[in-house]
C-alpha positions as CSV (number, residue, x, y, z in Angstrom):
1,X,-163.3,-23.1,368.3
2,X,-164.5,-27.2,367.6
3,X,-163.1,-26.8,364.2
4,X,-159.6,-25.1,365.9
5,X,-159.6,-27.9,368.5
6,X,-160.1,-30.7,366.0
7,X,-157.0,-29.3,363.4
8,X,-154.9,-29.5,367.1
9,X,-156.0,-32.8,368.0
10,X,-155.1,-34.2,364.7
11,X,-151.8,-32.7,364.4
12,X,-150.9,-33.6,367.9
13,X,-151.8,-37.5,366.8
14,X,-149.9,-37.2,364.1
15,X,-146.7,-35.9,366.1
16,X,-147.6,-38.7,368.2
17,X,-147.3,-41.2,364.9
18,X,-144.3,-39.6,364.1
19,X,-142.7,-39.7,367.5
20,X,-143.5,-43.2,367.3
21,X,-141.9,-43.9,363.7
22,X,-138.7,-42.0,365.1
23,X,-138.6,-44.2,368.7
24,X,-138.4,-47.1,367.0
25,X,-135.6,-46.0,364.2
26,X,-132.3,-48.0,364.3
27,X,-130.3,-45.4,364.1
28,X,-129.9,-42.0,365.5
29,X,-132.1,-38.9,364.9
30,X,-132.0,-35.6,367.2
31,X,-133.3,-31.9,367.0
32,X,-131.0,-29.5,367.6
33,X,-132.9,-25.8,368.7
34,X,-131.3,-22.5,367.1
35,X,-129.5,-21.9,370.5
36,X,-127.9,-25.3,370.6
37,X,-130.8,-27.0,373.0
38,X,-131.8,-30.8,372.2
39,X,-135.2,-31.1,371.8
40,X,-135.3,-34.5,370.4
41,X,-133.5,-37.6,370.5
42,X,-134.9,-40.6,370.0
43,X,-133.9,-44.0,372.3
44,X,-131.5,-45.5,370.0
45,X,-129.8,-42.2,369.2
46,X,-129.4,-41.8,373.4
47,X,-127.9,-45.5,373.4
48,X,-124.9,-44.7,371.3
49,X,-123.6,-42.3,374.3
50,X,-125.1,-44.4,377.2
51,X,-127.9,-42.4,378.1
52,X,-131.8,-42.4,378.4
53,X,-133.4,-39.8,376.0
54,X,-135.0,-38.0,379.3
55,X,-131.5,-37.3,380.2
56,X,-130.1,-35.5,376.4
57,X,-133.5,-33.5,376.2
58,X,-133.9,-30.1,376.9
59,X,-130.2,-29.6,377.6
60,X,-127.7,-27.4,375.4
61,X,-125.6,-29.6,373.5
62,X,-122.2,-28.4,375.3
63,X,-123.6,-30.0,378.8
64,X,-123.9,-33.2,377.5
65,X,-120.5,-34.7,378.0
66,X,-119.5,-35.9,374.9
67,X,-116.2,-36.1,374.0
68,X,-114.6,-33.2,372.4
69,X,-113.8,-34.6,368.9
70,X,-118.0,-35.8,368.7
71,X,-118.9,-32.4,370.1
72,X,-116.5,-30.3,368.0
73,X,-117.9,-32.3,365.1
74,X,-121.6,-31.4,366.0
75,X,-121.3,-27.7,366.7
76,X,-119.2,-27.5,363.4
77,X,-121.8,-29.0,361.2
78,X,-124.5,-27.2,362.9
79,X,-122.8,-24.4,362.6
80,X,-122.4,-24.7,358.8
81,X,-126.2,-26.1,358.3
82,X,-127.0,-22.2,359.6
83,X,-125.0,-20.7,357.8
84,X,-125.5,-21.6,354.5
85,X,-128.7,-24.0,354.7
86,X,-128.1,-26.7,353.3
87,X,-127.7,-30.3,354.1
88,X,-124.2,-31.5,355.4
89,X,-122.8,-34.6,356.1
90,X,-120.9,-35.9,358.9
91,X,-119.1,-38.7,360.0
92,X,-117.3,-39.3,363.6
93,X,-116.5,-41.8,365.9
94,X,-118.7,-42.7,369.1
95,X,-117.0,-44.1,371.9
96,X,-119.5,-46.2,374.5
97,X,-120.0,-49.2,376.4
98,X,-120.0,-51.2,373.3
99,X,-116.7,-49.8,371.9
100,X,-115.9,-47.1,369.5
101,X,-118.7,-47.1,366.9
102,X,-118.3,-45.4,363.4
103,X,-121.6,-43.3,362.2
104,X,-122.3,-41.2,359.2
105,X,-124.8,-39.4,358.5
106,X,-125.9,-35.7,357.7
107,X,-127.1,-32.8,359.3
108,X,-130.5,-30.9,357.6
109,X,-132.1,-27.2,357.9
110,X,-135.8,-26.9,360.0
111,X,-137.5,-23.5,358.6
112,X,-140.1,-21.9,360.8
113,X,-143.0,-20.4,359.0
114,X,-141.1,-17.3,359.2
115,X,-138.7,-18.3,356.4
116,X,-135.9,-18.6,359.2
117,X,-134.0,-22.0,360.0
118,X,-135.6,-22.5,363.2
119,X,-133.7,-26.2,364.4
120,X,-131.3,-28.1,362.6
121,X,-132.4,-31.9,362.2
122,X,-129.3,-34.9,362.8
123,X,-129.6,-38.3,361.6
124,X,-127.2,-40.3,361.7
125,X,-126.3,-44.4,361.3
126,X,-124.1,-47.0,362.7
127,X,-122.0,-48.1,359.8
128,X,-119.4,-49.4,362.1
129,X,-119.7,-52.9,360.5
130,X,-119.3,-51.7,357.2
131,X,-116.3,-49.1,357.9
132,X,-114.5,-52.1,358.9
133,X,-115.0,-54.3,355.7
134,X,-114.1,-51.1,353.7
135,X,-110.9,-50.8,356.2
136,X,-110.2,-54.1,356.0
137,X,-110.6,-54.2,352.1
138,X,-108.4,-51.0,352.0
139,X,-105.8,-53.2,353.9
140,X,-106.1,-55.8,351.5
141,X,-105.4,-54.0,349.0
142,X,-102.2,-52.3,349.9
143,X,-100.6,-55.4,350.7
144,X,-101.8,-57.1,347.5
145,X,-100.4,-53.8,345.9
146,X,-97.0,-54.3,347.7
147,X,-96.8,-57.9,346.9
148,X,-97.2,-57.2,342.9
149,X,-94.8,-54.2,343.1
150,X,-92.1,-56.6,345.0
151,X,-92.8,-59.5,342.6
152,X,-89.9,-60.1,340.0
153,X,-92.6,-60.4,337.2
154,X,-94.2,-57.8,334.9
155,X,-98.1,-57.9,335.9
156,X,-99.9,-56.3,333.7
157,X,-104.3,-56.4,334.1
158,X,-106.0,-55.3,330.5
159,X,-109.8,-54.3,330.2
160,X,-111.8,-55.3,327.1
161,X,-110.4,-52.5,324.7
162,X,-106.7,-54.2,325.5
163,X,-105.7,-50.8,327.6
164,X,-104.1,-51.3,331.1
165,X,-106.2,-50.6,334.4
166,X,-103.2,-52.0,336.7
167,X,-99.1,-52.3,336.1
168,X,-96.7,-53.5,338.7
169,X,-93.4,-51.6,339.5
170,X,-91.8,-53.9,337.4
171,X,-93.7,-53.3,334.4
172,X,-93.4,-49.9,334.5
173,X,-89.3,-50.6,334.9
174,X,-89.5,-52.6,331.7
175,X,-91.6,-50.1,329.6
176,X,-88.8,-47.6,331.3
177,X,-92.2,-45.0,332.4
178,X,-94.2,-44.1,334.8
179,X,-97.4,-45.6,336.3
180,X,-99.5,-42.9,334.4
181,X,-98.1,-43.0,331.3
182,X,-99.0,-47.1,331.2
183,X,-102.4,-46.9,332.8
184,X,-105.5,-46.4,330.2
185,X,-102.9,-46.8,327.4
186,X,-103.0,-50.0,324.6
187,X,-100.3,-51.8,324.2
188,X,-99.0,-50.3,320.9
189,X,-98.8,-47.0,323.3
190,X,-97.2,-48.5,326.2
191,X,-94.4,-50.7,324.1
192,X,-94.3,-49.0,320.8
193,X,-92.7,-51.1,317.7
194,X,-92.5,-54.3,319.7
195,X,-93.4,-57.2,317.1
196,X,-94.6,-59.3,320.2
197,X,-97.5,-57.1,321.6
198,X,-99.3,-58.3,318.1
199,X,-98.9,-62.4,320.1
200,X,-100.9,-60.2,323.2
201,X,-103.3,-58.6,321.8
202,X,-104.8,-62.2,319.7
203,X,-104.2,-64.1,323.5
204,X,-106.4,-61.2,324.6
205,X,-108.7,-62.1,322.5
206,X,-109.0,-65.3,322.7
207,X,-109.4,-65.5,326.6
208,X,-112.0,-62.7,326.6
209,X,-113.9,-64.4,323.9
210,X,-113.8,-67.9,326.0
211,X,-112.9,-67.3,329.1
212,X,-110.4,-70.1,329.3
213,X,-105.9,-69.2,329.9
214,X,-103.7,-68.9,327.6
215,X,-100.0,-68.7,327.6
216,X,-97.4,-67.0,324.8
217,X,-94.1,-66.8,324.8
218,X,-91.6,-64.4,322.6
219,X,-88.1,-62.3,322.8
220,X,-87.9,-59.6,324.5
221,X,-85.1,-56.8,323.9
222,X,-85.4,-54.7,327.1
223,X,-84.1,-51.2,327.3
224,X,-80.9,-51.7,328.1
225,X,-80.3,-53.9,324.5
226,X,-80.5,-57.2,326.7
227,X,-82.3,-59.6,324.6
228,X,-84.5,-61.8,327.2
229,X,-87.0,-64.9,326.3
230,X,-90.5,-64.0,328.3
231,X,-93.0,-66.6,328.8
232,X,-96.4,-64.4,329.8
233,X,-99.6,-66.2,331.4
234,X,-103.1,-64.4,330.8
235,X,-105.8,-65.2,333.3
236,X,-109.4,-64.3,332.8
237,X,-110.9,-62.1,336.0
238,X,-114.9,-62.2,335.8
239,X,-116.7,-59.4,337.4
240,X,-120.4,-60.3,340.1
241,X,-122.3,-60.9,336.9
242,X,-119.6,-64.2,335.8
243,X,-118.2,-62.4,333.1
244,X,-115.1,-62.1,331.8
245,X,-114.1,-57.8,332.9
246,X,-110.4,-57.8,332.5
247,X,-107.6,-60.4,331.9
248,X,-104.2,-60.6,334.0
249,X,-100.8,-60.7,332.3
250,X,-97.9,-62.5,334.1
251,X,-95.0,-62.1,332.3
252,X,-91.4,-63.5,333.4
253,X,-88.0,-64.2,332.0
254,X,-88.2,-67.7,330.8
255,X,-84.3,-67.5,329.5
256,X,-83.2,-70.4,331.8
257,X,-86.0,-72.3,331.2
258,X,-86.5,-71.9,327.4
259,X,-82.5,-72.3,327.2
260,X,-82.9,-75.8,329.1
261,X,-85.9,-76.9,326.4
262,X,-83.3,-76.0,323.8
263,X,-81.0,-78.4,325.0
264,X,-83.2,-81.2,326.1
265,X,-84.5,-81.1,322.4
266,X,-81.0,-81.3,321.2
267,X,-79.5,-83.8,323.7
268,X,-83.1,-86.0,322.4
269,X,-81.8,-85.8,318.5
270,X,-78.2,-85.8,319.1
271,X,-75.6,-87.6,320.0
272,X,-73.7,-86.6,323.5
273,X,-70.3,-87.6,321.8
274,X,-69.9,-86.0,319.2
275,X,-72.9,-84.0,318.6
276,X,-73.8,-85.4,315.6
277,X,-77.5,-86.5,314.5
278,X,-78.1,-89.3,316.6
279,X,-80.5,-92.5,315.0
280,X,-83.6,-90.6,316.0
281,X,-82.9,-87.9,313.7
282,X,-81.0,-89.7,311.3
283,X,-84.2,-92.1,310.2
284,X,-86.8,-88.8,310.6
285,X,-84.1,-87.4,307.8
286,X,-84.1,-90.0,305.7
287,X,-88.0,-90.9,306.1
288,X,-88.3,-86.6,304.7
289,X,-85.8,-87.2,302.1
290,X,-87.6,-90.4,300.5
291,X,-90.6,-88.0,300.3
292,X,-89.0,-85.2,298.9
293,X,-87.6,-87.4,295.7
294,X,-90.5,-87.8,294.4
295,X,-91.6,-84.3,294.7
296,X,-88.3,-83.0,292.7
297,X,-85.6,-84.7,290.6
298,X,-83.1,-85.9,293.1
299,X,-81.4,-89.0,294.1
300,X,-81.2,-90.0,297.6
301,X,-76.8,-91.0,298.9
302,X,-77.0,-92.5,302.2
303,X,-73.3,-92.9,302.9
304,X,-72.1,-95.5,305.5
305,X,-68.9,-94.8,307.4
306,X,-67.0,-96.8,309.9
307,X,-63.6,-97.2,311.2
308,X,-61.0,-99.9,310.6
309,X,-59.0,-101.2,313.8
310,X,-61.4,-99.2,316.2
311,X,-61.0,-101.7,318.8
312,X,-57.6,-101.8,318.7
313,X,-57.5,-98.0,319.4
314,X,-59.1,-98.9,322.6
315,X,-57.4,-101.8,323.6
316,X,-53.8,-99.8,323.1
317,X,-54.9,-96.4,324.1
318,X,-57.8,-96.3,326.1
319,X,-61.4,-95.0,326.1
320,X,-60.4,-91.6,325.7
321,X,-58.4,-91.8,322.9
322,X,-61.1,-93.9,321.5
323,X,-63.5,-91.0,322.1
324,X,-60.8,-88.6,321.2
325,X,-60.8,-90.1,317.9
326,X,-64.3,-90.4,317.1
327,X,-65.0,-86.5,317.8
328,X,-62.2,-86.1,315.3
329,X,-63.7,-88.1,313.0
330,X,-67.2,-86.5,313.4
331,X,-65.6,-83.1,313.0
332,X,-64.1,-84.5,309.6
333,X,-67.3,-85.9,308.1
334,X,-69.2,-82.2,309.3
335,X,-66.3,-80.6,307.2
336,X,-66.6,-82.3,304.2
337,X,-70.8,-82.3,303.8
338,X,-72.7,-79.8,302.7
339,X,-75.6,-77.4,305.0
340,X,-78.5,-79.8,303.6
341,X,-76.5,-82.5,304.2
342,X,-77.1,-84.7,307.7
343,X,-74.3,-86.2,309.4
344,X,-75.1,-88.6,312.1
345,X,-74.0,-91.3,314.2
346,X,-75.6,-94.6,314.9
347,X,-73.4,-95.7,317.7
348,X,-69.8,-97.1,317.9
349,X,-67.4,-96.2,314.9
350,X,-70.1,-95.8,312.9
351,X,-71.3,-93.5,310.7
352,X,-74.3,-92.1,308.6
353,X,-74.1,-89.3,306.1
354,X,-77.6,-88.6,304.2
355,X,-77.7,-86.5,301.2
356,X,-79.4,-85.7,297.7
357,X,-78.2,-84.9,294.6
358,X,-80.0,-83.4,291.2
359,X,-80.0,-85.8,288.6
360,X,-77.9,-83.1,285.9
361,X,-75.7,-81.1,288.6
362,X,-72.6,-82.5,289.8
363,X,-71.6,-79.8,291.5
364,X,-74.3,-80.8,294.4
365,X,-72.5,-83.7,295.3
366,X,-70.9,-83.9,298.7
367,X,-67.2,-84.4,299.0
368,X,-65.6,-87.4,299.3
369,X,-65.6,-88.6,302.9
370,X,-62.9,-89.3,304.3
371,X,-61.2,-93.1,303.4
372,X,-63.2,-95.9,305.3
373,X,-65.3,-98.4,304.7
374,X,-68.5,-97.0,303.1
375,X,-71.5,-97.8,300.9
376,X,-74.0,-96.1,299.2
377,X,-77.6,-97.3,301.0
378,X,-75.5,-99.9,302.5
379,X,-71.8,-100.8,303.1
380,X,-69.6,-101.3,300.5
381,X,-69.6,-105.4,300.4
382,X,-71.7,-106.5,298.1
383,X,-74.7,-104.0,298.1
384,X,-76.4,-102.2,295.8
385,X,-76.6,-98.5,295.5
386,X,-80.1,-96.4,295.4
387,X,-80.6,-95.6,292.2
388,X,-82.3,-93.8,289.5
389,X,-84.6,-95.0,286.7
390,X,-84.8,-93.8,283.0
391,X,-87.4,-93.7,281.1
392,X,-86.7,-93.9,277.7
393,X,-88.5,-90.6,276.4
394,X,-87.9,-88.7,280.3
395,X,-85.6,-87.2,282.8
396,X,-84.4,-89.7,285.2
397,X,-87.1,-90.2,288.0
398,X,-86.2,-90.9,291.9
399,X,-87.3,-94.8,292.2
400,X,-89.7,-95.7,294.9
401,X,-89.6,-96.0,298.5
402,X,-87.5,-98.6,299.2
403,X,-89.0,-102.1,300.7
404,X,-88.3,-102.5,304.6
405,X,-84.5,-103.7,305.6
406,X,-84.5,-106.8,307.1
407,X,-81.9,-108.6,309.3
408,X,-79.2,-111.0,307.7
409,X,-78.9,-114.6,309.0
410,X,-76.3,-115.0,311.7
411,X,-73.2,-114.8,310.6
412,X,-70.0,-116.5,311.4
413,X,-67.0,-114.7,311.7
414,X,-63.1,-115.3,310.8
415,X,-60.6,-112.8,312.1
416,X,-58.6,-110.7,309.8
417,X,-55.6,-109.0,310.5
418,X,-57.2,-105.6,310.5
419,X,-59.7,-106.7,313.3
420,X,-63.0,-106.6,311.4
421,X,-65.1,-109.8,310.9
422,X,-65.6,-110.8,307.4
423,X,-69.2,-112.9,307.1
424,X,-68.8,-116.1,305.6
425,X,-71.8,-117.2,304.9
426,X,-74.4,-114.9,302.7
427,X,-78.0,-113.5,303.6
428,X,-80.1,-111.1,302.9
429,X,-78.7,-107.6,303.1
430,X,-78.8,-105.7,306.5
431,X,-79.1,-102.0,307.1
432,X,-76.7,-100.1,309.8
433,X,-79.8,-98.7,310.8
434,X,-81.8,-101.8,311.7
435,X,-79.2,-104.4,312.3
436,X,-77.9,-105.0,316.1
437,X,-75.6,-103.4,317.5
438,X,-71.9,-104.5,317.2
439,X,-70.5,-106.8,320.0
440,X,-69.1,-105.4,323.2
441,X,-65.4,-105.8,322.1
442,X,-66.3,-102.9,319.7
443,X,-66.8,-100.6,321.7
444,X,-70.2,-98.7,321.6
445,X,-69.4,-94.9,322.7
């Protein structure tokens, strides 16, 4: 009997420890007897329904009060933790003093020594906190959803092995398929035959080897036949650990704005008038030319045209005449040179033409320009023409870069009856290219 009375003591201090353990729990945990009695609940478990545990023990589960939804949810899970014995878990709504409270948690089997499920053991936590975070985030992310399906722009996010994880609505309207049909594919899957995908896949590279953006741009036929310019923007997205997990794709229809470059770049080289080369161009042309003699046998022809009696096509007729005229012009000189040729203007009437010819095929030669005053490196008073050397036992050889063109002396000017100036005195010889601009009775277009 001493040895039966010590085994008793000891387990009834260790029930004791137990009880203890469970009082003090956070969170909810509560014996439930085979006919639905509460043996057990300890005080923080009571608290979630406002009550003392004195008041939940010992009463069937039914009397207790809760609301229907919490105590349909209990006798269901009881129900199935005796039926089939094993663990289930649960997750229901509390409503107290507090508010309503979120818990999950799961419901486990008791067996008596008989082999039989004798209670069924609930334990359960406030996760209330963390339900709304998950909520929250949930929320986030449908709106962020519906934000990148209502965008105009194709947004595209690619893991490592360059296969989408996300497309927008439009980017499954430009491939012309469905959401799964894009997701998990490459790009050669999801656009088949496109030559830019090739310009993706090496950005790809590049921004998940550093890290850093990068931005491509490339024509785009879409599948309709309409060809579009797309400019698309990759952006590196790092996962907890800082590195980079998958890279964004922004794509849009840069037509407007690439058109727009165009022109900027060609209202910068040409001129508005008449849409020839303007000085800019013409000296980066001739600068490439003067190289490329002596690379090959050529000879360099820079032609300099300008117009007899201009001013007096103003002064009878207007500016617009004037202009009229000098488009005509243009249009004339265009006409007579050849592709390779450049055709410019440096302002006012006048004129540039810059071409080269082999040194044994006539043939190459431009047409004669139309009849003006013109030169050949210079105007036709008094200048010398580039030309090429001989050597006595070799083909003819381009000569060498010429020395820089420097300004004449000032000259003093009698009036002819065709309204030019003719210098009277003689200086060094200028070029059209570097000497100032004609007076403001000529009229500078």
């Amino acid at each position: 009997m001493t040895d039966l009375g010590g085994v008793e003591e000891a387990a009834r201090r260790r029930e004791r420890r137990l009880r203890g353990v469970l009082d003090a729990l956070p969170y909810l945990v509560a014996q439930i007897s085979s006919d639905g009695a509460v043996t057990y609940v300890n005080p923080a478990g009571a608290a979630m329904v406002d009550r003392r545990s004195e008041q939940i023990v010992g009463r069937p589960l039914t009397a207790l009060g809760y609301p229907p939804p919490l105590a349909a949810t209990w006798a269901a899970a009881i129900g199935r933790v005796t039926a089939t014995g094993t663990p289930v878990p649960v997750d229901y709504e509390v409503v107290g003093a507090g508010g309503t409270r979120r818990m999950e948690g799961v419901f486990l089997p008791e067996w008596d020594e008989a082999g039989n499920i004798g209670s069924v053991l609930a334990v359960a936590g406030d996760v209330t906190e963390r339900w709304r975070a998950e909520q929250q985030r949930r929320l986030s992310e449908q709106m962020l959803r519906e934000v990148l399906d209502g965008s105009p722009d194709v947004i595209v996010r690619m893991d490592r092995d360059h296969r989408a994880v996300y497309v927008n609505q439009k980017a499954r309207l430009a491939a012309g398929r469905p959401a799964d049909q894009l997701v998990g594919h490459t790009l050669d899957e999801m656009y088949p035959g496109e030559s830019w995908a090739a310009q993706w896949r090496q950005a790809l590279a590049e921004v998940f080897t550093t890290g850093a953006g990068a931005t491509v741009e490339y024509p785009y036929r879409t599948p309709d036949a309409v060809e579009r310019w797309v400019q698309a923007r990759l952006q590196a997205l790092h996962n907890a650990a800082g590195e980079v997990d998958t890279v964004l794709v922004v794509a849009r229809d840069a037509a407007a704005e690439h058109t727009l470059q165009l022109d900027l770049e060609r209202r910068s080289l040409h001129d508005p008038l008449t849409g020839l080369a303007n000085r800019v161009l013409l000296l980066d042309r001739i600068a490439q030319a003067l190289h490329r003699i002596h690379r090959e046998r050529r000879h360099l022809l820079v032609l300099f045209v300008d117009l007899d009696q201009f001013k007096a096509v103003n002064d009878s007729f207007g500016h617009a005449a004037g202009d009229d005229v000098l488009r005509q012009l243009a249009a004339r000189l265009a006409a007579t040179a050849r592709a390779t040729d450049t055709v410019g203007r440096l302002g006012g009437d006048e004129f540039v033409i810059v071409t080269d010819i082999t040194s044994d095929d006539p043939t190459s030669r431009p047409s004669s320009p139309p009849r003006s005053s013109t030169a050949t490196g210079g105007s036709s008073s008094g200048r010398s023409p580039t030309r090429a050397t001989r050597s006595p036992s070799g083909p003819a050889s381009a000569p060498p870069p010429p020395a820089p063109m420097t300004r004449s002396a000032p000259k003093t000017c009698s009036p002819k009856p065709t309204g030019r100036c003719t210098p009277t005195n003689a200086g060094t010889p200028t070029s059209p290219l570097t000497r100032p601009p004609r007076a403001p009775g000529s009229r500078q277009s």
